[in-house]
PDB file of the backbone (N, CA, C, O) and the ligand in Angstrom, with CONECT records:
HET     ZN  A 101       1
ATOM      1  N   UNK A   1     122.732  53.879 124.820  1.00  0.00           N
ATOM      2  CA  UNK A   1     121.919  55.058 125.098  1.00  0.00           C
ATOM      3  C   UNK A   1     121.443  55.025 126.536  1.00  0.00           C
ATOM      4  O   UNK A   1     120.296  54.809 126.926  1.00  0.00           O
ATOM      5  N   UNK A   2     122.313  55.226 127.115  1.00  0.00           N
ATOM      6  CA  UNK A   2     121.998  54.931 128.847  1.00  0.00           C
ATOM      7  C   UNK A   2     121.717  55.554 129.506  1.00  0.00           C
ATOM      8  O   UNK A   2     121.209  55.212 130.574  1.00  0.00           O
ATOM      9  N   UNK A   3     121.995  57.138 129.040  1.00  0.00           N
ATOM     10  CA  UNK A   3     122.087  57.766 129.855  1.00  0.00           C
ATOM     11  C   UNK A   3     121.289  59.383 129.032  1.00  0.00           C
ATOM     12  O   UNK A   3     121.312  59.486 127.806  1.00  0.00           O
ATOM     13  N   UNK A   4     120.678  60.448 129.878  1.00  0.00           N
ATOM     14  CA  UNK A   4     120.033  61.448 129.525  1.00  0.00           C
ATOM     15  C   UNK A   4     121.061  62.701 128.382  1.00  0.00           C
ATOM     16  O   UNK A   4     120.681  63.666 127.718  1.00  0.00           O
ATOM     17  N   UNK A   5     122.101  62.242 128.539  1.00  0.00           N
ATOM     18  CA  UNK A   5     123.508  63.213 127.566  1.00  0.00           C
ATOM     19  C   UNK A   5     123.457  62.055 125.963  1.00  0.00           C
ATOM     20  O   UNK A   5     123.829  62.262 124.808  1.00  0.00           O
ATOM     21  N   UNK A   6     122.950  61.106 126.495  1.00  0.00           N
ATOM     22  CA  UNK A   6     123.458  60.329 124.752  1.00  0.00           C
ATOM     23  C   UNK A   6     122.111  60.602 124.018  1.00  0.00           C
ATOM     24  O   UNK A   6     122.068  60.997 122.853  1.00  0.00           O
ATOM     25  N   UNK A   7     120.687  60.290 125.018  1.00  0.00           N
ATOM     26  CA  UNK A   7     119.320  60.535 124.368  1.00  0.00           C
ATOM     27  C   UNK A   7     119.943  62.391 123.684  1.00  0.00           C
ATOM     28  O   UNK A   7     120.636  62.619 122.693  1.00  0.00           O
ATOM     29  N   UNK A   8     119.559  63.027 124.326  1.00  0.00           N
ATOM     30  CA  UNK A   8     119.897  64.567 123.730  1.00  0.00           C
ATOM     31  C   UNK A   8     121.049  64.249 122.777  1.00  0.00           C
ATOM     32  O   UNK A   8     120.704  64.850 121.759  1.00  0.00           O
ATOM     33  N   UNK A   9     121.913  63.810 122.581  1.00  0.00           N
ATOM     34  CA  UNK A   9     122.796  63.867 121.168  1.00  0.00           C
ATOM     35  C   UNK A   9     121.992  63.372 120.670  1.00  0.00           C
ATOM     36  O   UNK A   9     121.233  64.297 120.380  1.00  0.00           O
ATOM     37  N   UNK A  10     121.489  62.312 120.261  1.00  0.00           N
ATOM     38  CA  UNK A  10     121.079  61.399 119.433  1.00  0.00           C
ATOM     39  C   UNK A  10     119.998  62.298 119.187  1.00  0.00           C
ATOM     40  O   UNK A  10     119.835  62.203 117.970  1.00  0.00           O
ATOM     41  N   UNK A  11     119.102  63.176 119.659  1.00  0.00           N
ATOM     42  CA  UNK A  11     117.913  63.875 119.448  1.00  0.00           C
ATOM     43  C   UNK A  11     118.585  64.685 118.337  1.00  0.00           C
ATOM     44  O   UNK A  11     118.113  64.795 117.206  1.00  0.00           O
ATOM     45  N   UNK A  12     120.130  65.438 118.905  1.00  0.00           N
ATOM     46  CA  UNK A  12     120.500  66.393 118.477  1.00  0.00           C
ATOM     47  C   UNK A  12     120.864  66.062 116.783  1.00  0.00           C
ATOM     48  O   UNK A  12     120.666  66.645 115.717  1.00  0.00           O
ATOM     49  N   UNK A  13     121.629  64.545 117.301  1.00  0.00           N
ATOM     50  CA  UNK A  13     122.133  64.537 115.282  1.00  0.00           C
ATOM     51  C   UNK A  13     120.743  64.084 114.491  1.00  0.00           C
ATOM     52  O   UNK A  13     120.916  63.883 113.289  1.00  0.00           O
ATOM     53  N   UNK A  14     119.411  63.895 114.978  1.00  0.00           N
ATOM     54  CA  UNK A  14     118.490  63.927 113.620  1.00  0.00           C
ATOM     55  C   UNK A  14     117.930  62.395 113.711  1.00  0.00           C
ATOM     56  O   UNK A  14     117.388  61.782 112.791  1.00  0.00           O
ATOM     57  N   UNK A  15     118.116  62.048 114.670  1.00  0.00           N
ATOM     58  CA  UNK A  15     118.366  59.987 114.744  1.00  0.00           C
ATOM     59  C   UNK A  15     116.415  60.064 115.697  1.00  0.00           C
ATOM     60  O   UNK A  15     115.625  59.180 115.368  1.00  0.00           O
ATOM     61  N   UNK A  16     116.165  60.637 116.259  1.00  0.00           N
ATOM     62  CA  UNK A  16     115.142  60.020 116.783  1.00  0.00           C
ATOM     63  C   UNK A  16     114.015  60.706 115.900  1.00  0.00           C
ATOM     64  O   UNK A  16     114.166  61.815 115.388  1.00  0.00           O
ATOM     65  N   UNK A  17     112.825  59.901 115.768  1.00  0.00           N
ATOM     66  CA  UNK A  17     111.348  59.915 115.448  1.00  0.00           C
ATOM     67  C   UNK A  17     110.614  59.771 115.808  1.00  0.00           C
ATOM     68  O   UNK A  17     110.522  58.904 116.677  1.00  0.00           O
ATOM     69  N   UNK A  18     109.346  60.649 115.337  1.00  0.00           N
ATOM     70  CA  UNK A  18     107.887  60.073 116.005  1.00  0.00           C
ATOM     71  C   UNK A  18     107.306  60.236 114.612  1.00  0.00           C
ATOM     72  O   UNK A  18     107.683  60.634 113.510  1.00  0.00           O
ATOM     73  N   UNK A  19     105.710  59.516 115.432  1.00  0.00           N
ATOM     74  CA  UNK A  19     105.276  58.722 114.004  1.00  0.00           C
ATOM     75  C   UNK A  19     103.376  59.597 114.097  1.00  0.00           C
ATOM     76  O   UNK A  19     102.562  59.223 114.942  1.00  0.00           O
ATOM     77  N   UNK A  20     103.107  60.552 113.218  1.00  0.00           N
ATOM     78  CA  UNK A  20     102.276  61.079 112.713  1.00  0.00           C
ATOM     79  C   UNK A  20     100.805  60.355 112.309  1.00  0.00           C
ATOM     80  O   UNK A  20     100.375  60.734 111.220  1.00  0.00           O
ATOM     81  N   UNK A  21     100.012  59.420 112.987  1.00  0.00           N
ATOM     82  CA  UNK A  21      99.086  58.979 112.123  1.00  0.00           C
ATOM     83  C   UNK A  21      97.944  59.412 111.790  1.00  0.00           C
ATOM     84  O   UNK A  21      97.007  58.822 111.254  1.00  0.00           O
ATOM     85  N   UNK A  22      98.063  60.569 112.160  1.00  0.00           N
ATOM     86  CA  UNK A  22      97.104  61.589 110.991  1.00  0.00           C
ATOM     87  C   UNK A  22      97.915  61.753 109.240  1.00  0.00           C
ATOM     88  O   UNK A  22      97.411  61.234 108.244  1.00  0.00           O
ATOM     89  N   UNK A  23      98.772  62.292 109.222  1.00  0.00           N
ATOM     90  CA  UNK A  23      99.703  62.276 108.292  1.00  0.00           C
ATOM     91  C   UNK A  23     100.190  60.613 107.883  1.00  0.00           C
ATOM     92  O   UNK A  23     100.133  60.396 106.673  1.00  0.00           O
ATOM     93  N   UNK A  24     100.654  59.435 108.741  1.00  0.00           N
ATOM     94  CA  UNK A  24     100.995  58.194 108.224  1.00  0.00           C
ATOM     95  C   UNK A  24     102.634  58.046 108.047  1.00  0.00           C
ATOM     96  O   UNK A  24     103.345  57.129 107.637  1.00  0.00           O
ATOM     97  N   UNK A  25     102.930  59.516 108.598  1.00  0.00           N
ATOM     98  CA  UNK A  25     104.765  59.322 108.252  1.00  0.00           C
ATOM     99  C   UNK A  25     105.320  59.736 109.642  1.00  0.00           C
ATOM    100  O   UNK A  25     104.940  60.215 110.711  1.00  0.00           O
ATOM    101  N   UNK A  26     106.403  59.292 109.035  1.00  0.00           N
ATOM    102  CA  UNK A  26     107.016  59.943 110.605  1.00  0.00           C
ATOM    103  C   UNK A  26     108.119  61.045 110.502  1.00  0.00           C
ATOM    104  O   UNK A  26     108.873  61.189 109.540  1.00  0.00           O
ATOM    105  N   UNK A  27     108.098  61.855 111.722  1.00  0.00           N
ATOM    106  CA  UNK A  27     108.330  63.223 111.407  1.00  0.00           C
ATOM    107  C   UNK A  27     109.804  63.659 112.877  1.00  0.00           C
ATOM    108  O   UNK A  27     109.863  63.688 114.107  1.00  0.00           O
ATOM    109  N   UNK A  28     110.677  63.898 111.756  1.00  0.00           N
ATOM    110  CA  UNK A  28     111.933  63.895 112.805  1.00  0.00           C
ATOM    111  C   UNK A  28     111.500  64.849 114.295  1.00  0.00           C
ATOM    112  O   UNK A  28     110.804  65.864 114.330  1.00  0.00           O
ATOM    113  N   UNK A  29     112.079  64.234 115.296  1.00  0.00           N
ATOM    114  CA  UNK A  29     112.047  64.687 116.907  1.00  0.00           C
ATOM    115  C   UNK A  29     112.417  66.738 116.784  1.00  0.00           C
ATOM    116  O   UNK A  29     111.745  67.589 117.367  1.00  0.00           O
ATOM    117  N   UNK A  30     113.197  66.917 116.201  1.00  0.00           N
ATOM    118  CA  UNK A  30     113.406  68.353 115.826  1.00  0.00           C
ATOM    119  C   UNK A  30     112.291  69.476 115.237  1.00  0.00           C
ATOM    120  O   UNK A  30     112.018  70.662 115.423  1.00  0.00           O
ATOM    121  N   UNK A  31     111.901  68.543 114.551  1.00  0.00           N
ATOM    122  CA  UNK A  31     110.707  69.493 113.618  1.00  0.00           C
ATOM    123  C   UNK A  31     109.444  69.410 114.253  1.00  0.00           C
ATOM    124  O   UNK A  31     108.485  69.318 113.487  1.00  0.00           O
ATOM    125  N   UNK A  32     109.253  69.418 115.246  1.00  0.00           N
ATOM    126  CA  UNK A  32     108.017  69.310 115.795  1.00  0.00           C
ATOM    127  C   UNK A  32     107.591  70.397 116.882  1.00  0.00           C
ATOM    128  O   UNK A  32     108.480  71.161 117.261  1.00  0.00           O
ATOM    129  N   UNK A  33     106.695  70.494 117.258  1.00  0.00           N
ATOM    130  CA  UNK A  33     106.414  71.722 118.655  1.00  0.00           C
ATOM    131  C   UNK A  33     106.196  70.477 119.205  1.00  0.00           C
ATOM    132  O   UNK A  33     105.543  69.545 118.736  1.00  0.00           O
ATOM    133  N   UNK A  34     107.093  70.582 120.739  1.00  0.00           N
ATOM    134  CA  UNK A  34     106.496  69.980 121.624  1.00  0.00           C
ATOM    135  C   UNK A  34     105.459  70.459 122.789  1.00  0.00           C
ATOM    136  O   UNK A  34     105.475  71.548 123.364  1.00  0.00           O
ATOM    137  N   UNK A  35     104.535  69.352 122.999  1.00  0.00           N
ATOM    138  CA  UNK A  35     103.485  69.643 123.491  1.00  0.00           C
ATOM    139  C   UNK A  35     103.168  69.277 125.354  1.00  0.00           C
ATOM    140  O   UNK A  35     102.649  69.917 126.269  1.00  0.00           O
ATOM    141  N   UNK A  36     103.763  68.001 125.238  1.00  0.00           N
ATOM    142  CA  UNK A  36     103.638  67.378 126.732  1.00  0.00           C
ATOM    143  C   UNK A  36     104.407  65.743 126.448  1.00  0.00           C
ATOM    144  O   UNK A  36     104.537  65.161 125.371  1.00  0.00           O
ATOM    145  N   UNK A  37     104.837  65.290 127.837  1.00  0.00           N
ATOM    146  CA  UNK A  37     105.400  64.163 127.952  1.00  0.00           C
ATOM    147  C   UNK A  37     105.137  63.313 128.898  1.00  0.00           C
ATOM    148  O   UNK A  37     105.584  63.288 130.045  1.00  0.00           O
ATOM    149  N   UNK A  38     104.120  62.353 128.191  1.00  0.00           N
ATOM    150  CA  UNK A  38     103.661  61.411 129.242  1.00  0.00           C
ATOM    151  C   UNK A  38     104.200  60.414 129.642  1.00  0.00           C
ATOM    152  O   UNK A  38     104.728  59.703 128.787  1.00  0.00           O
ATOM    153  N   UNK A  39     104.245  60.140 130.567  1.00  0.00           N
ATOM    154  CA  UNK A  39     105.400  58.934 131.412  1.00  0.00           C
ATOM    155  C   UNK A  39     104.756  57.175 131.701  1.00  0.00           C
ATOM    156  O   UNK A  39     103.869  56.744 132.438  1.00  0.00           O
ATOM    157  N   UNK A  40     105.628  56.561 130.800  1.00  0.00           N
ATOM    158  CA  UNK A  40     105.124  54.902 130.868  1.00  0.00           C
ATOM    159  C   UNK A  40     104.831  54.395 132.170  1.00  0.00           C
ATOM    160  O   UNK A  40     105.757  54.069 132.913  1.00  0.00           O
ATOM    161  N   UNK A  41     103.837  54.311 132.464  1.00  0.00           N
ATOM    162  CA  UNK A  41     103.762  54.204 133.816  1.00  0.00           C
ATOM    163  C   UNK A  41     104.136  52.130 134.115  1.00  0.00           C
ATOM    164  O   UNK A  41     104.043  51.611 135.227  1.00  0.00           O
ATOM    165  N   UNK A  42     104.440  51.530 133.120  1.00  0.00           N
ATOM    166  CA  UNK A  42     104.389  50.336 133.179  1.00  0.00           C
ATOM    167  C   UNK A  42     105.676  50.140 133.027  1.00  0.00           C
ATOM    168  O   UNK A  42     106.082  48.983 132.926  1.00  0.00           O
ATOM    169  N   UNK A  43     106.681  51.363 132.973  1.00  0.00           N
ATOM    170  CA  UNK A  43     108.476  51.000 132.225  1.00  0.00           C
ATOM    171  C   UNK A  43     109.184  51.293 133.785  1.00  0.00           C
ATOM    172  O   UNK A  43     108.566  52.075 134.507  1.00  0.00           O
ATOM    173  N   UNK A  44     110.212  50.802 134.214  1.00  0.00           N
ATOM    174  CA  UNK A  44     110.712  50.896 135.634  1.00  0.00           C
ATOM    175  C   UNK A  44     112.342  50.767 135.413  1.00  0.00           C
ATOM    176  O   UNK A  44     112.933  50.639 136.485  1.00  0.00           O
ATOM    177  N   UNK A  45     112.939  50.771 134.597  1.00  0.00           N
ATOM    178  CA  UNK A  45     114.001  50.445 133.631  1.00  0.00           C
ATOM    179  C   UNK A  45     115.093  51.553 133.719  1.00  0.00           C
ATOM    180  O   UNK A  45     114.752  52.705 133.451  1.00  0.00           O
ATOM    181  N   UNK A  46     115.943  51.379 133.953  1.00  0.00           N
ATOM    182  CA  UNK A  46     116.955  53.321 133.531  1.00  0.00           C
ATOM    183  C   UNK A  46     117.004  53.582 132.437  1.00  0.00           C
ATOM    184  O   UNK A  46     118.183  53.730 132.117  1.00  0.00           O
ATOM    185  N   UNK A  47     116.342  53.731 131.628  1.00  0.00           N
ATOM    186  CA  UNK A  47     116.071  54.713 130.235  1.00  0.00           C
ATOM    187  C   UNK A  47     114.675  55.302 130.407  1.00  0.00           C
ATOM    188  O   UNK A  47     114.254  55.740 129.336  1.00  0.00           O
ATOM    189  N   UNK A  48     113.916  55.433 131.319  1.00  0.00           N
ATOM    190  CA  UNK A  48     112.242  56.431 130.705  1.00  0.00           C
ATOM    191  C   UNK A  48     112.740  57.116 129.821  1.00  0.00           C
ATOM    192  O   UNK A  48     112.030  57.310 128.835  1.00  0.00           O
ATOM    193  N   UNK A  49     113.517  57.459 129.835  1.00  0.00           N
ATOM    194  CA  UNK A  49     113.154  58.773 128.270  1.00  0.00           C
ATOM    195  C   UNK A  49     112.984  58.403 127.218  1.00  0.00           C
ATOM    196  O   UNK A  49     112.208  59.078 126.542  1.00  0.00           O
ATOM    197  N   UNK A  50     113.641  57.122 126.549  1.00  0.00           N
ATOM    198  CA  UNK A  50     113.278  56.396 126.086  1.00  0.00           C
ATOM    199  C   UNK A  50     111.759  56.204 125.569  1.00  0.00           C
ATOM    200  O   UNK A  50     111.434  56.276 124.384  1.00  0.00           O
ATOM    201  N   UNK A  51     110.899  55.955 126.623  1.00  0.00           N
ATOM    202  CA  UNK A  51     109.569  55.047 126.847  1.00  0.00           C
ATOM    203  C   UNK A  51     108.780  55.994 127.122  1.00  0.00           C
ATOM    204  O   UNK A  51     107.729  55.356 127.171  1.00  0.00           O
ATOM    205  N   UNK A  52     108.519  56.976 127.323  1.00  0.00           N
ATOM    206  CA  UNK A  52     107.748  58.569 127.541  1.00  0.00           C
ATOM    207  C   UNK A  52     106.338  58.306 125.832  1.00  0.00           C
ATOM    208  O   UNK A  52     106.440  57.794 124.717  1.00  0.00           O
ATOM    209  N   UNK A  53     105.465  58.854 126.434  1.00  0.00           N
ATOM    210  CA  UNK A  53     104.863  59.110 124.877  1.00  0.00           C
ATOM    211  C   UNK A  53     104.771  60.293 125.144  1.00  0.00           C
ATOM    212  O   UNK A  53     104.372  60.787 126.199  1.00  0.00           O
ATOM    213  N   UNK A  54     105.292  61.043 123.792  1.00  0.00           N
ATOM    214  CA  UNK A  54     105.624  62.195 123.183  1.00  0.00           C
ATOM    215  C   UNK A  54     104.422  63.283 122.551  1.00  0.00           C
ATOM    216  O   UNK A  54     104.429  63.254 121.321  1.00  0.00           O
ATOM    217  N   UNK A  55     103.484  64.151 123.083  1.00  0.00           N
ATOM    218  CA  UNK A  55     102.793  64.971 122.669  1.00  0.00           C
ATOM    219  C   UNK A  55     103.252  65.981 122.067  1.00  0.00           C
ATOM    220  O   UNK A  55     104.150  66.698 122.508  1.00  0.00           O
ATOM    221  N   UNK A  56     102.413  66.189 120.529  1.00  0.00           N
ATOM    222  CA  UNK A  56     103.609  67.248 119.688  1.00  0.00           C
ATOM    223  C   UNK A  56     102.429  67.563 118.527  1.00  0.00           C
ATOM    224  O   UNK A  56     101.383  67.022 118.169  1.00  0.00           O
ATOM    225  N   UNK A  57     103.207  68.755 118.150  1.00  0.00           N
ATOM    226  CA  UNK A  57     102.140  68.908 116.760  1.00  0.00           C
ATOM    227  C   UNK A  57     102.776  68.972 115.678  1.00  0.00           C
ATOM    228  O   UNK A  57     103.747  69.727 115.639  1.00  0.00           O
ATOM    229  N   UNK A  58     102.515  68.422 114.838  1.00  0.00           N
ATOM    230  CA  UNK A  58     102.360  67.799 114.021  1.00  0.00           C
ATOM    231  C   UNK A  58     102.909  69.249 112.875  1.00  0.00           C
ATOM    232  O   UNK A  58     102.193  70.247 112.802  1.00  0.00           O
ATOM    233  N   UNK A  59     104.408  69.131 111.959  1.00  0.00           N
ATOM    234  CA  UNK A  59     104.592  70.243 111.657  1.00  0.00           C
ATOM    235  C   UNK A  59     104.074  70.231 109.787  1.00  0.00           C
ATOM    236  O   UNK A  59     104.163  71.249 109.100  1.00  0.00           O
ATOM    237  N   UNK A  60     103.593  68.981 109.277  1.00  0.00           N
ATOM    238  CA  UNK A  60     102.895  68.697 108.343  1.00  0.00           C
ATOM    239  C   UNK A  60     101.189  68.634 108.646  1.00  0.00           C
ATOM    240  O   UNK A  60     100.691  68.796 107.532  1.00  0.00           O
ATOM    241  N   UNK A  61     100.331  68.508 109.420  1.00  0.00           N
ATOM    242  CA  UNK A  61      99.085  68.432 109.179  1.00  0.00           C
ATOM    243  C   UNK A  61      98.927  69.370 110.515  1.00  0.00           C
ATOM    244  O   UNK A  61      97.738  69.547 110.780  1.00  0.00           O
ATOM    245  N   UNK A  62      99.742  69.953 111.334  1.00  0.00           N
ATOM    246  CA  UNK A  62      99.592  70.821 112.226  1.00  0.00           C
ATOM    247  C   UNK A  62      98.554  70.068 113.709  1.00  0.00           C
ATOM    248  O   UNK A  62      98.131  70.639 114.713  1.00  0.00           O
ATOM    249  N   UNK A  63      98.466  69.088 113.418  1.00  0.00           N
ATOM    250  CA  UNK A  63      97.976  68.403 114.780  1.00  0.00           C
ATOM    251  C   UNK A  63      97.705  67.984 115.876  1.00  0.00           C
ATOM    252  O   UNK A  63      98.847  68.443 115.886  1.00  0.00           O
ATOM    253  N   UNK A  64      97.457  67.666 116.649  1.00  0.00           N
ATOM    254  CA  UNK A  64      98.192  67.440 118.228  1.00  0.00           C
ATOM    255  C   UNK A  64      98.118  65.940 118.412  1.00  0.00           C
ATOM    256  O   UNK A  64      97.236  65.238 118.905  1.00  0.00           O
ATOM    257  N   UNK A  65      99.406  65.616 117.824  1.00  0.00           N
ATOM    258  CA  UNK A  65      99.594  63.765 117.874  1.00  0.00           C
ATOM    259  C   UNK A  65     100.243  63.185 119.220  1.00  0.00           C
ATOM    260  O   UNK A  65     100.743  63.862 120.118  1.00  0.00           O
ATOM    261  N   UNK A  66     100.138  61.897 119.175  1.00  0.00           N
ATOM    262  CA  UNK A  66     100.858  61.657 120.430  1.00  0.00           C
ATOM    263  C   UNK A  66     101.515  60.252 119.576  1.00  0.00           C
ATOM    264  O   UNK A  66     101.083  59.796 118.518  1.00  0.00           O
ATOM    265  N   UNK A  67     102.895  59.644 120.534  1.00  0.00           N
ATOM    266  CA  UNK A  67     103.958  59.189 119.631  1.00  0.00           C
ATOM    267  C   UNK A  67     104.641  58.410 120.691  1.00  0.00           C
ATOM    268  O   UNK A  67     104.188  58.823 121.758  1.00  0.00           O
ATOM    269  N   UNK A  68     105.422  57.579 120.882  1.00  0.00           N
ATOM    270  CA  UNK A  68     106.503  56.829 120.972  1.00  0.00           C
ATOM    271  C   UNK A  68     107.010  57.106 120.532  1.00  0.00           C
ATOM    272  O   UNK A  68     106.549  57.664 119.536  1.00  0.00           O
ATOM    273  N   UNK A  69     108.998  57.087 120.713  1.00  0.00           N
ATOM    274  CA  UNK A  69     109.758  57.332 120.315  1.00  0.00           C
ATOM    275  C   UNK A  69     110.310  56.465 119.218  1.00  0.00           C
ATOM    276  O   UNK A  69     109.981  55.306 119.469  1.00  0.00           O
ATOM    277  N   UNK A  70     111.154  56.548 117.881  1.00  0.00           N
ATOM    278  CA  UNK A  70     111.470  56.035 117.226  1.00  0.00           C
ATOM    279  C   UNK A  70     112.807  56.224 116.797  1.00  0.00           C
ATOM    280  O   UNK A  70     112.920  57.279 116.172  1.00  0.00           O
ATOM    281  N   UNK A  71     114.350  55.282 116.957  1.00  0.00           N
ATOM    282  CA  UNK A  71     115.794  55.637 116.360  1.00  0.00           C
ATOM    283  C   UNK A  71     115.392  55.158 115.394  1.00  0.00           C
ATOM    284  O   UNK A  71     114.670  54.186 115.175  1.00  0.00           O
ATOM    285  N   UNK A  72     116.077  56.159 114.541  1.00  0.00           N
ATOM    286  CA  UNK A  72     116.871  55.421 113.150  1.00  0.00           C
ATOM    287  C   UNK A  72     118.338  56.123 112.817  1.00  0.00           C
ATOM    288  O   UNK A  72     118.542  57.335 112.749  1.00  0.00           O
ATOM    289  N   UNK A  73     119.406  54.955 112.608  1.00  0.00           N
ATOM    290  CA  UNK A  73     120.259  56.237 112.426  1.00  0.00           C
ATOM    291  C   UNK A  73     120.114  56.123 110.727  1.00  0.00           C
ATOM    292  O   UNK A  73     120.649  56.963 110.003  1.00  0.00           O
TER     293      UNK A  73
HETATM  294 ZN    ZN A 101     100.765  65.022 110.837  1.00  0.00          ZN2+
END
């Protein structure tokens, strides 16, 4: 996942997550409103996108969570 074309597939087939802890589950990268994307300021690496925390709401408790990214395939 090296590169900004494999993150977006991998978004695209359903594989990445974020994790809800108002709700306690985690809620696929698709189903969410995104909100804002804050940048690891401690990651220096060629993947940030990767390492970004993810502002989003929450499409089960309607929230405004913030998240790390999570694969699963
Ligand atoms: Zn939630």
């Amino acid at each position: 996942m090296g590169n900004p074309g494999e993150f977006l597939q991998t978004c695209a087939a359903g594989k990445v997550w974020l994790f809800c802890s108002q709700c306690d589950t985690a809620v696929n990268f698709n189903a969410v409103e995104h909100l804002d994307c804050i940048e690891n300021p401690h990651y220096w690496g060629p993947e940030p996108w990767w390492h970004d925390t993810r502002v989003f709401r929450c499409p089960l408790c309607l929230g405004e969570q913030q998240s790390v990214l999570h694969v699963n395939d």
